[in-house]
Structure formats: C-alpha cells, structure tokens
N, C-alpha and C positions, 0 to 999 in steps of 0.2 A: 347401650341396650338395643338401637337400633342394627347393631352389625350383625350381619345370616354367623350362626357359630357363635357369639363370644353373650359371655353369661355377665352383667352388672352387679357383681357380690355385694355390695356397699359404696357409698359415697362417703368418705372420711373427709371432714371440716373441724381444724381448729380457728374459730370466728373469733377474731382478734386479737390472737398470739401471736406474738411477733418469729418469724421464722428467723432468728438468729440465731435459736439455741434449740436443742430437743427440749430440754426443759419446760414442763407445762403442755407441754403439746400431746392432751392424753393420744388423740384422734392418731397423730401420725402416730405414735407407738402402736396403737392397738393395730392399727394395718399391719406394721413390720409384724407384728404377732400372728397376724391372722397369713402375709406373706409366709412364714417357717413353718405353720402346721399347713401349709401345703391348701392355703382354702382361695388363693390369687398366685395369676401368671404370671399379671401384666398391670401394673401400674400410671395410669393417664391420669398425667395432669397438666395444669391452663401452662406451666413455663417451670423452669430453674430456681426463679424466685420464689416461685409457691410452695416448692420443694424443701427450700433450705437456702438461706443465706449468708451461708456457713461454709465456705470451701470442705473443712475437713469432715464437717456431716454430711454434706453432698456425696463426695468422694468415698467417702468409709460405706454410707449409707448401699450406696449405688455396687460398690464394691463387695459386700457383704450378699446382697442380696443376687447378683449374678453367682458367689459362689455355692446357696445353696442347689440342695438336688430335690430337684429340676430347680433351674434358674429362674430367677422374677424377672421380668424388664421391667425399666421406667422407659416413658413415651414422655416428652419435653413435647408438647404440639404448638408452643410459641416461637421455639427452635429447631423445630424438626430434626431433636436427635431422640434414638433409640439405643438403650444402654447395652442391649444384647448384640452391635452391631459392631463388627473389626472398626476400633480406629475412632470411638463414639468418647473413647474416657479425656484427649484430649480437648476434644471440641467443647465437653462437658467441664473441662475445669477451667478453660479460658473464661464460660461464660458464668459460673458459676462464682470468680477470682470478682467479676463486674457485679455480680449482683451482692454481693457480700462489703464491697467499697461504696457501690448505692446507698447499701445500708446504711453503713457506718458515715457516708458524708450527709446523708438526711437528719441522721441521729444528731451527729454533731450543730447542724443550722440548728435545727428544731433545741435543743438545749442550749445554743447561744440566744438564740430568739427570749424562748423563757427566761432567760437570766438579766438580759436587759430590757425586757416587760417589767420585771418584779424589782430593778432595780430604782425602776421610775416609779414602782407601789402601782403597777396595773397589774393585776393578778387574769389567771386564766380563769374563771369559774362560772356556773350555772347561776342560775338567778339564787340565792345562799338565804335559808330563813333566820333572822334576825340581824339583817345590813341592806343597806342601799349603796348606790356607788353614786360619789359626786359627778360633778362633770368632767373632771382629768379620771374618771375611768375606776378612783379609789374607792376602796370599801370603807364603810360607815356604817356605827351601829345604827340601826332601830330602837331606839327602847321599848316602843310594845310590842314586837317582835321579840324581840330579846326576853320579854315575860317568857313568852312560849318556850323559847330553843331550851329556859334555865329549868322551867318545870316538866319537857321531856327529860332532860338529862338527870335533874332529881329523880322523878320517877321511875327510872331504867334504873338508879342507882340505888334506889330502895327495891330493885328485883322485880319489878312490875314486868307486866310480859310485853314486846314493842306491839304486840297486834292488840293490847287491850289496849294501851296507850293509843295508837291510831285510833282504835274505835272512840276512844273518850273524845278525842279531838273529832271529831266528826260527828256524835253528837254535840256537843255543844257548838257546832259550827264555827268554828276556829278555822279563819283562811288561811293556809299557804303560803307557797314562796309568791307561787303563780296566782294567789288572788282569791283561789276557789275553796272550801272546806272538803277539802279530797287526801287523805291521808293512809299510806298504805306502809307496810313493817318496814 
C-alpha cells in the first residue's frame, strides 16, 4: 500500500488451513477468482510455503495464472522469486519440492508424537468439563462434573437451544472447565 503506483485490493488469509491442499482454503480461491476477472496483477506473499505446499498446486497454480491475459505475478519475498520472470518456474519448483517434504515430515513427527502420547493414555486436550487428569497425565471422570456434561447433552437432546442451555448454566452459577460460571454456545 505503501509503493508510489501499486493499488492494495485485498489481503486474502486463510487462518489455520493447512496449505497442503486447495481444499478449505475459501481465501486463496477467492483471490484466484478475483486474479481471472482481472481485479489483481500481482500477487505478494511472506514465501512458497504460504502459497502452497503442494508442488503440483504451486506449479499449476502459478502456471495458470501467468497464462491469463494480462498475466498475474506471484512475488515469493522470502525467496526473492518473481513468477513473471525467464527462468523463475525452476527455482520455484525446487523450493516449492522443500516446502511440500516440510510438510509431510512435520505431519508425520507430529502424528507419531500423538500416537505414542495416547498409547501411554496421555491425551492432547484443554482442560475437558467433567475429568481431571491424575498425575501420569490421564483423564478421570469427575463425578460432579459429569452431572453437568450429562445434563447439557440431555438437554441439547431434548432440542433445547445451546444458548439457552449456556444461559441456564450461568444463571445458576454453574462453574466450568476453568472454574468460573462463564458459559458461551
């Protein structure tokens, strides 16, 4: 917004989709969209990875979009490649090849991590209304707690609405996971 000449149509953010797939990613679609009716040039963003970590969404993506008319650029500014540039599509699929195996070797820790957490009964979770966790980490019912969890989920199951259910529980002062009578849908 600050460059003499160049107009800031939109800032497109999909906030915590995972850039593996197009899938779910309304934001990046609606760009490519808003890229064909001809309403953006020039596309900046933070890297490759933000883009897609996907080689053949990169490459197709990137590819597509130089062949409309007038062509779109991407700007990679963590790599300093520019897609409109002789000589840009290899430099883009080497790095694009790296952020896509990132991917995939994080995924993989991260799902062995969880698998042997939960095979020792340590679960990932938020503080959970109606359990406590002993001292090896495991969850345990509360039984007065457990009142509460069995009489929202009755109540939702008799069609009750979840924000009159909150409201109930907040009048009567009914604590939480977290301790406080703070109950929201």
């Amino acid at each position: 917004a600050r460059r003499p000449g160049w107009h800031l149509y939109k800032i497109y953010a999909d906030e915590g989709i995972s850039g593996t797939s197009l899938n779910h990613r309304d934001a990046f679609m609606e760009m490519i969209a808003d890229c064909k009716r001809h309403k953006i040039d020039l596309i900046i963003t933070k890297s490759v990875s933000r883009f897609a970590r996907n080689i053949y969404d990169c490459i197709g993506q990137v590819r597509m979009l130089a062949d409309l008319k007038p062509p779109v650029g991407v700007l990679f500014e963590t790599e300093n490649i520019y897609t409109l540039k002789e000589g840009s599509e290899m430099a883009l699929s080497f790095i694009a090849t790296l952020a896509q195996e990132e991917s995939r070797t994080k995924s993989s820790a991260m799902n062995l991590s969880y698998e042997m957490r939960f095979s020792r009964g340590i679960f990932l979770t938020p503080e959970l209304l109606g359990y406590d966790k002993d001292e090896d980490g495991r969850l345990i019912i509360n039984p007065e707690q457990a009142k509460v969890v069995r009489w929202i989920y009755e109540s939702y199951m008799d069609g009750i609405n979840p924000d009159i259910i909150a409201r109930r529980l907040m009048e009567q002062g009914v604590p939480g996971c977290m301790g406080e009578p703070k109950w929201t849908v």
